[in-house]
ZAKEVO-817684 format. One record per residue: y, z, x of N, C-alpha, C, O in turn; residue number from 1. Coordinates in Angstrom, 3 decimals, decimal comma, always signed. Example, Ala and Ser with C-alpha at 12.3 -4.5 7.8 and 13.67 -1.06 7.14 Angstrom:
<sites>
       n_c2       n_c3       n_c1      ca_c2      ca_c3      ca_c1       c_c2       c_c3       c_c1       o_c2       o_c3       o_c1   resi
     -5,690     +7,800    +13,190     -4,500     +7,800    +12,300     -3,300     +7,800    +13,200     -3,319     +8,465    +14,236      1
     -2,250     +7,080    +12,850     -1,060     +7,140    +13,670     +0,030     +7,870    +12,900     +1,138     +8,039    +13,409      2
</sites>
This chain:
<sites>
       n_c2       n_c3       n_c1      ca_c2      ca_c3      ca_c1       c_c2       c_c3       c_c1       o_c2       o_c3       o_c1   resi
   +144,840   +119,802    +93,087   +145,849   +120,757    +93,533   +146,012   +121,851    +92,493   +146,099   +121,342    +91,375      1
   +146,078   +123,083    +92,470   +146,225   +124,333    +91,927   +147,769   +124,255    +91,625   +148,599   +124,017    +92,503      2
   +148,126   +124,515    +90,088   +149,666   +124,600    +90,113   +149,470   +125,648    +89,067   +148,450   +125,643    +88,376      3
   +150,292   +126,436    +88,940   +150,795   +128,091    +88,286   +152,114   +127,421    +87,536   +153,051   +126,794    +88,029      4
   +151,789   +127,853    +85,918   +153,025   +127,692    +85,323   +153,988   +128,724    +84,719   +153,642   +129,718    +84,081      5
   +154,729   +128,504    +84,890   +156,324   +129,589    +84,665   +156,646   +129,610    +82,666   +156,993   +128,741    +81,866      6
   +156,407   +130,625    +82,585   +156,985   +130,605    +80,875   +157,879   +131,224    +80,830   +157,675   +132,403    +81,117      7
   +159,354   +130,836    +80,461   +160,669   +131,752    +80,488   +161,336   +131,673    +78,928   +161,132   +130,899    +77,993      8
   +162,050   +132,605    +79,063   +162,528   +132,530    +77,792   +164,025   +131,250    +78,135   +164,768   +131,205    +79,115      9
   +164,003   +130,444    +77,000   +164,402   +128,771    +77,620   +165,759   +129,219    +76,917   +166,549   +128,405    +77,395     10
   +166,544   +130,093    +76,001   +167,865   +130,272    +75,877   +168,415   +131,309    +76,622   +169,596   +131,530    +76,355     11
   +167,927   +131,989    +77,451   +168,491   +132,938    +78,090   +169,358   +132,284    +80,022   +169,083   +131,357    +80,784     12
   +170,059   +133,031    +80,036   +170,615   +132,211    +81,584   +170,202   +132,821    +82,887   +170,160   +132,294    +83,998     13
   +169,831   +134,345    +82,428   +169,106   +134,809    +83,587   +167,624   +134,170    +83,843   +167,007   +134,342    +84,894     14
   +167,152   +133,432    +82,769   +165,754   +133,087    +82,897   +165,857   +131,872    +83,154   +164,838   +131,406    +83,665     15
   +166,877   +131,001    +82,969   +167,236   +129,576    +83,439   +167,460   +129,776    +85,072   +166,784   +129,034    +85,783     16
   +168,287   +130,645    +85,678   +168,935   +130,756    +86,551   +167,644   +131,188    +87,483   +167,737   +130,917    +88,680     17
   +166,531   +131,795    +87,049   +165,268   +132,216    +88,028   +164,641   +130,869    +88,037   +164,138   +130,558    +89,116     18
   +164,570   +130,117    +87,205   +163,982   +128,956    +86,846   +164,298   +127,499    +88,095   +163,498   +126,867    +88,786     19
   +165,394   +127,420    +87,992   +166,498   +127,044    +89,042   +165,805   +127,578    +90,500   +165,176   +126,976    +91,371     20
   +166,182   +128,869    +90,361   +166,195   +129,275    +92,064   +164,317   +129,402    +92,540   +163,734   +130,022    +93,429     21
   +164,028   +128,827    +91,855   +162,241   +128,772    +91,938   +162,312   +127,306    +92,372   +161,828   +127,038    +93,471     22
   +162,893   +126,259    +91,597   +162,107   +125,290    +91,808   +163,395   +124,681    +92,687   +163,407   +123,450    +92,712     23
   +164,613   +125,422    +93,500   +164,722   +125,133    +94,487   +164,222   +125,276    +95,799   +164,502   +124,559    +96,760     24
   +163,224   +126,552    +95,769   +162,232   +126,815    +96,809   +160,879   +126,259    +96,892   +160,187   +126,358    +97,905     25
   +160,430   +125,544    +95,575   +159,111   +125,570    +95,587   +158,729   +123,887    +96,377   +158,600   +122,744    +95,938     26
   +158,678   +124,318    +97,286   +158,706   +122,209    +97,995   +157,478   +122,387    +97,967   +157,224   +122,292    +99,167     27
   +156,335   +122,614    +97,372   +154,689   +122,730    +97,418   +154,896   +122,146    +95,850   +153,822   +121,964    +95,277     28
   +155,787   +121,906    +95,265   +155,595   +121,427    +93,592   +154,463   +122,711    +93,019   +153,902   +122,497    +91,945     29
   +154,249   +123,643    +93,549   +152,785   +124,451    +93,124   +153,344   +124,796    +91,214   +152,427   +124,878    +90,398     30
   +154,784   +124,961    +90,712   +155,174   +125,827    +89,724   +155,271   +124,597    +89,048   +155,604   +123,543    +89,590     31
   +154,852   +124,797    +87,342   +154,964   +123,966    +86,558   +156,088   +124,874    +85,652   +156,338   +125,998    +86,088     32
   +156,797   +124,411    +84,366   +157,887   +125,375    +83,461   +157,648   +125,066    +82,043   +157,766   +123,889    +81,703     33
   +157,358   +125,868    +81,249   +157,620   +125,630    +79,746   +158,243   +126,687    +79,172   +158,027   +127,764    +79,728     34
   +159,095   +126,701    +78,034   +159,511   +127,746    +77,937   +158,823   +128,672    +76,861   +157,814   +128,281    +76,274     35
   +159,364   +129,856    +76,622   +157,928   +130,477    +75,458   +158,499   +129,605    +74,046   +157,749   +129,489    +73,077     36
   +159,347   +129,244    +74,040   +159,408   +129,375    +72,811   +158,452   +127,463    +72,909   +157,576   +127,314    +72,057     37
   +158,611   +126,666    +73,547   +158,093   +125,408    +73,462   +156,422   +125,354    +72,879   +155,656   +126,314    +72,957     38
   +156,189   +124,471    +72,491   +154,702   +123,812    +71,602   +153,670   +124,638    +72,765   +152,710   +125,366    +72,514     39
   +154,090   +124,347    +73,769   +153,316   +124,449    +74,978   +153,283   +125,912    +75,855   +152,473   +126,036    +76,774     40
   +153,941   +126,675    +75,607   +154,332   +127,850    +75,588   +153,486   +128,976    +74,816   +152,873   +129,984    +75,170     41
   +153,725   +128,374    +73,677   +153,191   +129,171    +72,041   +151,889   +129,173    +72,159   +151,218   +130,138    +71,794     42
   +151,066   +127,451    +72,998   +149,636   +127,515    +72,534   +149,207   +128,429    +74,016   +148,198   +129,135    +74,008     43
   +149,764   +128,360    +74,797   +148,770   +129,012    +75,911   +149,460   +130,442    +75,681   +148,891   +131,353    +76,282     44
   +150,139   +130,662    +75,221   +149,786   +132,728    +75,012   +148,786   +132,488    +73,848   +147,649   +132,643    +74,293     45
   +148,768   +132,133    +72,378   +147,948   +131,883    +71,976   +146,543   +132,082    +72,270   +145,822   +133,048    +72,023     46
   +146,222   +130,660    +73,014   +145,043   +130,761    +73,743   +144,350   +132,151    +74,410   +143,172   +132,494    +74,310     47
   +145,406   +132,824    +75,098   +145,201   +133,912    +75,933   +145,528   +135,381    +75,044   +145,880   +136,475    +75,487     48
   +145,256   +134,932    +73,562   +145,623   +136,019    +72,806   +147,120   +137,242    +73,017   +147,189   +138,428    +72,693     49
   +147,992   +136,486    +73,574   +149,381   +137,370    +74,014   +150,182   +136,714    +72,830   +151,319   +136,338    +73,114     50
   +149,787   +136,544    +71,673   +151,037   +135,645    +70,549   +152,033   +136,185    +69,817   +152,867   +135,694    +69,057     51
   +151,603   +138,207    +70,484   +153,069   +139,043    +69,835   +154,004   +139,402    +71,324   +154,798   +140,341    +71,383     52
   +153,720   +138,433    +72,497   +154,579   +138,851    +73,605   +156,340   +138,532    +73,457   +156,810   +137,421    +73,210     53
   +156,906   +139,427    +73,613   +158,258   +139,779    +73,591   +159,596   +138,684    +74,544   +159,802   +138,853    +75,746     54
   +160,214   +137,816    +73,853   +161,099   +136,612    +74,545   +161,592   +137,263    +75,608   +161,968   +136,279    +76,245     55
   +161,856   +138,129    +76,238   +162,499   +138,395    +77,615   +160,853   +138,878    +78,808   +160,713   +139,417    +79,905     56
   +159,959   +138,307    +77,789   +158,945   +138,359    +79,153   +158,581   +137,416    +79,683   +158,051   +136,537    +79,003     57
   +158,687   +137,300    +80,671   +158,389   +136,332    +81,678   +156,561   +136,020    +82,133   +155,837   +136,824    +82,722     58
   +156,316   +135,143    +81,826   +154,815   +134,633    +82,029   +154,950   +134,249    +82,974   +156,089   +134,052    +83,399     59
   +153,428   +133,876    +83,990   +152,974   +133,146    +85,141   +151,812   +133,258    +84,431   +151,390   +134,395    +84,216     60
   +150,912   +131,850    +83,824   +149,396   +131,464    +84,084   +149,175   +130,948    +85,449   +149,680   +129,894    +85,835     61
   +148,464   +131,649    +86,132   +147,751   +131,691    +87,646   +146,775   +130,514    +87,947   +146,550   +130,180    +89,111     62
   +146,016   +129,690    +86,540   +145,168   +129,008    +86,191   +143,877   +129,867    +86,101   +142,794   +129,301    +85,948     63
   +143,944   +130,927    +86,172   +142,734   +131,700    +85,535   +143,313   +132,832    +84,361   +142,603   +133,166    +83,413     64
   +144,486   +133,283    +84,536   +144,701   +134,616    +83,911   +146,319   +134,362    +83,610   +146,847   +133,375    +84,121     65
   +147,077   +135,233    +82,803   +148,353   +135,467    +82,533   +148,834   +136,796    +83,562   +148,119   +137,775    +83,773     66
   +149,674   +136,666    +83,917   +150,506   +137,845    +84,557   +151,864   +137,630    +83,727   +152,465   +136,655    +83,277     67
   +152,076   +139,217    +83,748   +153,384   +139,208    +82,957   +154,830   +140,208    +83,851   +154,519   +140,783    +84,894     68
   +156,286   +140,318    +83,352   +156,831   +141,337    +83,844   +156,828   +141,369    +85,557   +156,808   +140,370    +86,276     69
   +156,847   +142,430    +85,891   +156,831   +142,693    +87,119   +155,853   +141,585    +88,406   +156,184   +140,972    +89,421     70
   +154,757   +141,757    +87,770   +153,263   +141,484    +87,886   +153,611   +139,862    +88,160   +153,404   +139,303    +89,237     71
   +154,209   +139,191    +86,910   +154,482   +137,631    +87,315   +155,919   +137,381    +88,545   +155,903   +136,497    +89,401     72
   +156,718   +138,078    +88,409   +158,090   +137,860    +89,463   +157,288   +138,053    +90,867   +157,057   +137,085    +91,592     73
   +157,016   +138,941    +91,088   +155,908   +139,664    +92,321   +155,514   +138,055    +92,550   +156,099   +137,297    +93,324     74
   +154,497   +137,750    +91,779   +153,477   +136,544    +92,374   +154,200   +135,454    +92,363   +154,079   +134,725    +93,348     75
   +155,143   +135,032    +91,272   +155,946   +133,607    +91,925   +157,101   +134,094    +93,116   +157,662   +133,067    +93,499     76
   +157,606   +135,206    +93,774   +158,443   +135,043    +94,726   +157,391   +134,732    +95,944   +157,502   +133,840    +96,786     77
   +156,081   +135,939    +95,788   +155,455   +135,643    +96,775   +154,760   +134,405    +97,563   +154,389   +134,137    +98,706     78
   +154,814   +133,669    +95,973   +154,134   +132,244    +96,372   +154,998   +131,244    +97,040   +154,526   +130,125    +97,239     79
   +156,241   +131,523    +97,417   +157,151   +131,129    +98,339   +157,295   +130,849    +99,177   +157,768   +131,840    +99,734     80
   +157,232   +129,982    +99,950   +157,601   +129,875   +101,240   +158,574   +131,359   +102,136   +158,882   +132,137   +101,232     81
   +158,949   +131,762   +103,139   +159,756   +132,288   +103,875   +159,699   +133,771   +103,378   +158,692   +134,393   +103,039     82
   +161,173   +134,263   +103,412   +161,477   +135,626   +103,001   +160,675   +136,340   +101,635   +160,585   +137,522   +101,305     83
   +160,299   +135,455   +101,188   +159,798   +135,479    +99,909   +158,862   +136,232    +99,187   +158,950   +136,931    +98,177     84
   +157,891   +135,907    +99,984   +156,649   +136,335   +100,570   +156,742   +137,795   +100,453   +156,037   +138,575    +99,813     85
   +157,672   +137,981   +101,142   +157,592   +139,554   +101,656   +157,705   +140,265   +100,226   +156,861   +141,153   +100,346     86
   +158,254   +140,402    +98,931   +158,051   +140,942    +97,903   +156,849   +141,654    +97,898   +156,704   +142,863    +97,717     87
   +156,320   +141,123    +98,032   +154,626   +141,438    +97,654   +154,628   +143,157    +97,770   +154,190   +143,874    +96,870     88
   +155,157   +143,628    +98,942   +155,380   +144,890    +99,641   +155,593   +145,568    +98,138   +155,169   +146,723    +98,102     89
   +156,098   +145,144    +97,034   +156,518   +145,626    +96,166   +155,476   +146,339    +94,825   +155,650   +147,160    +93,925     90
   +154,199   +145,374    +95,383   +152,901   +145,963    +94,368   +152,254   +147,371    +94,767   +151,243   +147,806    +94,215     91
   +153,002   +148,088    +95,869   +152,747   +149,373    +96,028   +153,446   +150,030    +95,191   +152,775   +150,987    +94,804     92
   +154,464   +150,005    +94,707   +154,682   +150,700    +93,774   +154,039   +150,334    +92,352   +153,516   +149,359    +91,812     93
   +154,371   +151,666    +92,049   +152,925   +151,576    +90,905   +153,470   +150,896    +89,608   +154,696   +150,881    +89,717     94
   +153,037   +150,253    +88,279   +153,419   +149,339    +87,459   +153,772   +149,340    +86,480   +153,968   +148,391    +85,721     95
   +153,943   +150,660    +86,305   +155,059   +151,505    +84,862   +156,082   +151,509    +85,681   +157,057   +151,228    +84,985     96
   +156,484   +151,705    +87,008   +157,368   +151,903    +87,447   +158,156   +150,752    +87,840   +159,360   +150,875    +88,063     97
   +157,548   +149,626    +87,940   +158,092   +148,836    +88,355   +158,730   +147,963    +87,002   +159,642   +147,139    +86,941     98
   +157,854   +148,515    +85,996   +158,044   +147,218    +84,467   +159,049   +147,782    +83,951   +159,806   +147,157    +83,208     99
   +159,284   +149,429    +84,343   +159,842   +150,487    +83,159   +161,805   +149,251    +83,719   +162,461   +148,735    +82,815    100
   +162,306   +149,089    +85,476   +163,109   +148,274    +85,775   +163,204   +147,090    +85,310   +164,315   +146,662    +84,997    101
   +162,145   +146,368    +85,175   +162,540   +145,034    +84,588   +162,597   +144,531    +83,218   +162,981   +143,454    +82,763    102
   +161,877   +146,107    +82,407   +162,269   +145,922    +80,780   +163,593   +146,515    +80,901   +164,164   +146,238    +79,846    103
   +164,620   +147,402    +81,884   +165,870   +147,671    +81,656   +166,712   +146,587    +81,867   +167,462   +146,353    +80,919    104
   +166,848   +145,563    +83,219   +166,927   +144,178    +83,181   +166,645   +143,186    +82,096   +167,519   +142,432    +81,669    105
   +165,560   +143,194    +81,707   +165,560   +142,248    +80,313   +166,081   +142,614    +79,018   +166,618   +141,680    +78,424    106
   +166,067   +143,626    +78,479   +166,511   +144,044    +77,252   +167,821   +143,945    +77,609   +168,089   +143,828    +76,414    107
   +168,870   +143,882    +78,122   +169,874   +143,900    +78,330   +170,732   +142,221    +79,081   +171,924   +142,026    +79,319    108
   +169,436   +141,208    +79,284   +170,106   +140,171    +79,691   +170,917   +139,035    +79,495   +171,414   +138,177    +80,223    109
   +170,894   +139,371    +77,911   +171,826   +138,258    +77,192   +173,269   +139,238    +77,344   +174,365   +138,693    +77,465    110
   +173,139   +140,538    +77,323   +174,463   +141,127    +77,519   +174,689   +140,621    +79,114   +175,750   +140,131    +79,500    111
   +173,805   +140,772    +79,756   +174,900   +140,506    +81,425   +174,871   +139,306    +81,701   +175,428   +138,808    +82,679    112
   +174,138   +138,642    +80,765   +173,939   +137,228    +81,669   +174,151   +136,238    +80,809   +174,210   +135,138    +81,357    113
   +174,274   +136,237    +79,763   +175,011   +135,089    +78,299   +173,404   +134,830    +77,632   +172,310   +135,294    +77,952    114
   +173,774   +133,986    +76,694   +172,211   +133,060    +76,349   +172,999   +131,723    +76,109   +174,229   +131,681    +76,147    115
   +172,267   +130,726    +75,879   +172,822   +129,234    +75,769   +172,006   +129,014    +73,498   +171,479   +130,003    +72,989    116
   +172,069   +128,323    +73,073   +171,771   +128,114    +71,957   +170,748   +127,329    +71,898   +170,146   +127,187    +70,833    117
   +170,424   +126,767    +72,888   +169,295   +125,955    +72,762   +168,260   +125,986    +74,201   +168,727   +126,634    +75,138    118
   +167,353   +125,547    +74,348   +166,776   +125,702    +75,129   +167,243   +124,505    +76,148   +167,962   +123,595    +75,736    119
   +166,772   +124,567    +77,551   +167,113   +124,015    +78,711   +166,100   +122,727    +78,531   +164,871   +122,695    +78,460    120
   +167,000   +121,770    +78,490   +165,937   +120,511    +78,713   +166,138   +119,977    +79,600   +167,259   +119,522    +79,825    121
   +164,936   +119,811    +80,582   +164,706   +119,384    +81,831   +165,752   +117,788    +82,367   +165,792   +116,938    +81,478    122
   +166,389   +117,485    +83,460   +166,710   +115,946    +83,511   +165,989   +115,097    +84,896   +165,083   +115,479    +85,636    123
   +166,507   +114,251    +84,905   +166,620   +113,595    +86,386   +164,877   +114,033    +86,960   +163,811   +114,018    +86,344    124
   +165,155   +114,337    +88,148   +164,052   +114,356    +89,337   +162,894   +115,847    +89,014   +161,720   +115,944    +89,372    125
   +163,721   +116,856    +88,239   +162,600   +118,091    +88,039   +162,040   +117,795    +86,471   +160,987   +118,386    +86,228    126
   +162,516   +117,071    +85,501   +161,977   +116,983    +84,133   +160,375   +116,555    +84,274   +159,747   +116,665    +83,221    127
   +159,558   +116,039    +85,538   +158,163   +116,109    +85,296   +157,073   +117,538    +85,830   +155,867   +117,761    +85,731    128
   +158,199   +118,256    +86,393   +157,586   +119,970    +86,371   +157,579   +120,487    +84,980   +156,663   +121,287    +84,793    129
   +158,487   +120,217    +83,744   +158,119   +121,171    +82,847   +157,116   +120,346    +81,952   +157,105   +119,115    +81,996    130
   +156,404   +120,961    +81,262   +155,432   +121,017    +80,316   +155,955   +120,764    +78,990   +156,890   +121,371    +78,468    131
   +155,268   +119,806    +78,480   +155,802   +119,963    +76,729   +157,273   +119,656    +77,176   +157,779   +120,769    +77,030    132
   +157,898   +119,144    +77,459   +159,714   +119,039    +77,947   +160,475   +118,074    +76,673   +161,662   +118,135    +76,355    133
   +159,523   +117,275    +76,129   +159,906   +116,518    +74,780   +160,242   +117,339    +73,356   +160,910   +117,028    +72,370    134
   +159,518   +118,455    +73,683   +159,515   +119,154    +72,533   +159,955   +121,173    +72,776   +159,359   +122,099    +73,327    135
   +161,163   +121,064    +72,084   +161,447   +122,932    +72,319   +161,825   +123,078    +71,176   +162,346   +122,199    +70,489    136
   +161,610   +124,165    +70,862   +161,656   +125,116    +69,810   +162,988   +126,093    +69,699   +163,114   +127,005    +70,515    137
   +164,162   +125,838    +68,475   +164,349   +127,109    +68,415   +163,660   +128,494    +68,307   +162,445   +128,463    +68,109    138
   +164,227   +129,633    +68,403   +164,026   +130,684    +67,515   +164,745   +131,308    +67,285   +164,535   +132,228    +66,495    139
</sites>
């Protein structure tokens, strides 16, 4: 089975809160979660040479490639079941334009949206979607 994993920044609440509303839609289990700052996080940008990428960016490894920003929200809503889908409509617009919005959204999300002090550790029934979940990292 093909599964796409989610790298969020794991103290922020807007990135918890996408995190959440993903893997309440995702009944295909397709999304795995680590956060950037986790063991598991660090080595696959690493790997993929992205190891100066910026904590309010949001990763999707596809299992071939990294998508980031715009580029990753786009492909995990689309990979959605229902209404979801329909995002996609959104890769017509072009991708300065679309990133130039979601770096104004991110640089600004601990102001609208809090941060927590530590990272989100998985419990109960979703703790075998995230990756590395034993081990998080401050920063």
């Amino acid at each position: 089975m093909v599964f796409m994993v989610i790298l969020f920044d794991g103290v922020c609440n807007l990135c918890n809160g996408f995190v959440k509303f993903v893997l309440k839609r995702d009944k295909n289990k397709i999304f795995q979660f680590a956060s950037l700052q986790s063991i598991y996080g660090s080595g696959l940008l690493a790997y993929f040479n992205y190891q100066n990428i910026k904590p309010e960016t949001i990763v999707l490894y596809d299992g071939e490639k990294i998508l980031t920003e715009s580029d990753a929200v786009i492909m995990i809503l689309g990979s959605l079941k229902g209404i979801w889908k329909s995002v996609v409509i959104f890769k017509l617009v072009p991708t300065f334009i679309r990133n130039w919005f979601y770096r104004l959204i991110a640089r600004n999300r601990y102001k609208f949206f809090g941060k927590k002090e530590e990272c989100l550790v998985p419990d109960g029934n979703i703790k075998d979607r995230f990756l590395d979940n034993s081990i998080f990292l401050k920063y």
